[in-house]
C-alpha positions in Angstrom: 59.0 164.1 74.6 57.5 161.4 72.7 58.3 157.8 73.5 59.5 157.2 70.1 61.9 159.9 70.4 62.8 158.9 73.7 64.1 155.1 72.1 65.9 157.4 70.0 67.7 159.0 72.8 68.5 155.7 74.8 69.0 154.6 70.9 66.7 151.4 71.7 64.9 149.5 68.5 62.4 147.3 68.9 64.6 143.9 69.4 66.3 145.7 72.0 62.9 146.3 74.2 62.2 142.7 72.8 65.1 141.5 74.6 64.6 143.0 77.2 61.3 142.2 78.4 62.1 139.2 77.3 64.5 138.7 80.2 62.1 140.0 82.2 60.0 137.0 81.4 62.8 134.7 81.8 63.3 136.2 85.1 59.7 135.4 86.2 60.2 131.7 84.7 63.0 131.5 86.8 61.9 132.5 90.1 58.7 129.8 89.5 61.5 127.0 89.1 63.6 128.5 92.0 60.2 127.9 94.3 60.6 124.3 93.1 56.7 124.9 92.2 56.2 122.8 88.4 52.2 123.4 88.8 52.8 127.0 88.8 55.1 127.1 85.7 53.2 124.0 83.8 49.6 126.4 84.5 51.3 129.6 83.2 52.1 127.7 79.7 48.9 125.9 79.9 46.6 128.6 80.5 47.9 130.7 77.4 49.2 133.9 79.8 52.5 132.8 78.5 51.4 133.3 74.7 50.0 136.0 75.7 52.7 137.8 77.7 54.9 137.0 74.4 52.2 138.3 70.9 53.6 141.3 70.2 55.1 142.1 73.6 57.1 145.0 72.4 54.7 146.7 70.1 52.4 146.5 73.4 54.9 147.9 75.6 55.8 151.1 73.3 51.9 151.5 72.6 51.4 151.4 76.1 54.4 153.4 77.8 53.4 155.8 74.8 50.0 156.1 75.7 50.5 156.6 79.4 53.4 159.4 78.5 50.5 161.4 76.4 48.2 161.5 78.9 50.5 162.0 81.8 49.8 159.1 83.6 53.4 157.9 83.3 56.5 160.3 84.6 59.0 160.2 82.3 61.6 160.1 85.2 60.1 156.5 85.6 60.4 155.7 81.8 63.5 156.8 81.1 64.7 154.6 84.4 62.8 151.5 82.0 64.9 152.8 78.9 68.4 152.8 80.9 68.1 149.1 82.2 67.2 148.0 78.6 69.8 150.1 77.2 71.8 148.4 79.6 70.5 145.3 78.9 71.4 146.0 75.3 74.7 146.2 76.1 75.2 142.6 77.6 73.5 141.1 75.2 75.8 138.5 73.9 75.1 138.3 69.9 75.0 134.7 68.6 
């Protein structure tokens, strides 16, 4: 299968792997607050990896996952475990 027809399946656009990675970041943010460790978060903005995490972060990960799937580097086993927590992260997304 390809990875496009694999969103299809979990019916996943890209705002909903947006979302979801982007709680993955928030997760990370989080955990660097939790460790009550400012230097840490303040040199992750600072140094740009933060920018960088977020320019085109889904476009990135479907290139990516895509890429690895082709080449069989990736078992799709392990994708389609990434594609249920988003779908499920869909799901509790709370729409503004």
């Amino acid at each position: 299968m390809t990875i496009q027809e694999l969103l299809d399946e979990y019916n996943l656009a890209t705002d909903d792997i947006r979302w979801s990675l982007s709680l993955r970041i928030t997760e990370s943010i989080l955990h660097k607050l939790e460790n009550r460790n400012p230097e840490e978060l303040t040199g992750y903005i600072w140094s740009g990896e933060l920018g960088d995490n977020l320019y085109d972060m889904e476009e990135r990960w479907i290139r990516d996952r895509g890429d690895r799937l082709n080449r069989a580097i990736l078992d799709e086993g392990h994708l389609r475990d990434e594609l249920s927590q988003m779908a499920l992260d869909k799901i509790n997304r709370r729409q503004p």
